[in-house]
N, C-alpha and C positions, 0 to 999 in steps of 0.2 A: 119581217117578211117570212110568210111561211112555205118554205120551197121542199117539192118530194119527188118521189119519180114513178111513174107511170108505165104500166107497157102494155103495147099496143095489144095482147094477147091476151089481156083479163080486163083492160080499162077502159079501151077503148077511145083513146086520143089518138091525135096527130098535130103536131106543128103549125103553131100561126101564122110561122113567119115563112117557109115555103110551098111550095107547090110540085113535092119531088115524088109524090105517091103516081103509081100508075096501075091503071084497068087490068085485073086478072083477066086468067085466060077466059073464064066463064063472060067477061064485060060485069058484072055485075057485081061490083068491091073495088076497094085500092087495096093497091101493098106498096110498102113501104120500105126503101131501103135503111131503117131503122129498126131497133127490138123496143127503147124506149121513149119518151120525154121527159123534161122536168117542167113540173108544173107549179108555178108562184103567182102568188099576188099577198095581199096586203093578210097578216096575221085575221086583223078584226073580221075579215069575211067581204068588207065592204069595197070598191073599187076595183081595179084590172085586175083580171084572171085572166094567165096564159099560161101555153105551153111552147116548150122549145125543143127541139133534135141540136144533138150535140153537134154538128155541124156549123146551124145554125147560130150557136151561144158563142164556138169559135172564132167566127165573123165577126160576131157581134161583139165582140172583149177583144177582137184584131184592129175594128175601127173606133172603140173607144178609145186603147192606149194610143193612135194615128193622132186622135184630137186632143187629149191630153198635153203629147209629146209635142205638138206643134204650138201649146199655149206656153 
């Protein structure tokens, strides 16, 4: 898996998995209460590509170990 980190100030991503960006003053852009993401998917190039806000990855590795723990 080839995972790096992105910010939103040179790369120009944002998070797949929310919807926390909100309308500057101008209406015209989001801003983000984040600086970065991390961006993965598969080494070979081929298959899912995404990006995550560390909020997001939290959650997401909070309700893994939930289902783990319950197996």
């Amino acid at each position: 898996m080839d995972v790096k980190i992105s910010y939103l100030k040179t790369d120009n991503g944002s998070c797949n998995f929310c919807n926390r960006g909100e309308l500057n003053k101008s209406g015209h852009g989001l801003v983000y209460p984040y600086e970065f993401v991390y961006d993965f998917g598969r080494s070979s190039g081929n298959g899912l590509r995404a990006s995550i806000c560390e909020d997001c990855l939290i959650e997401l590795t909070t309700k893994v170990n939930i289902i783990n723990d319950n197996e």
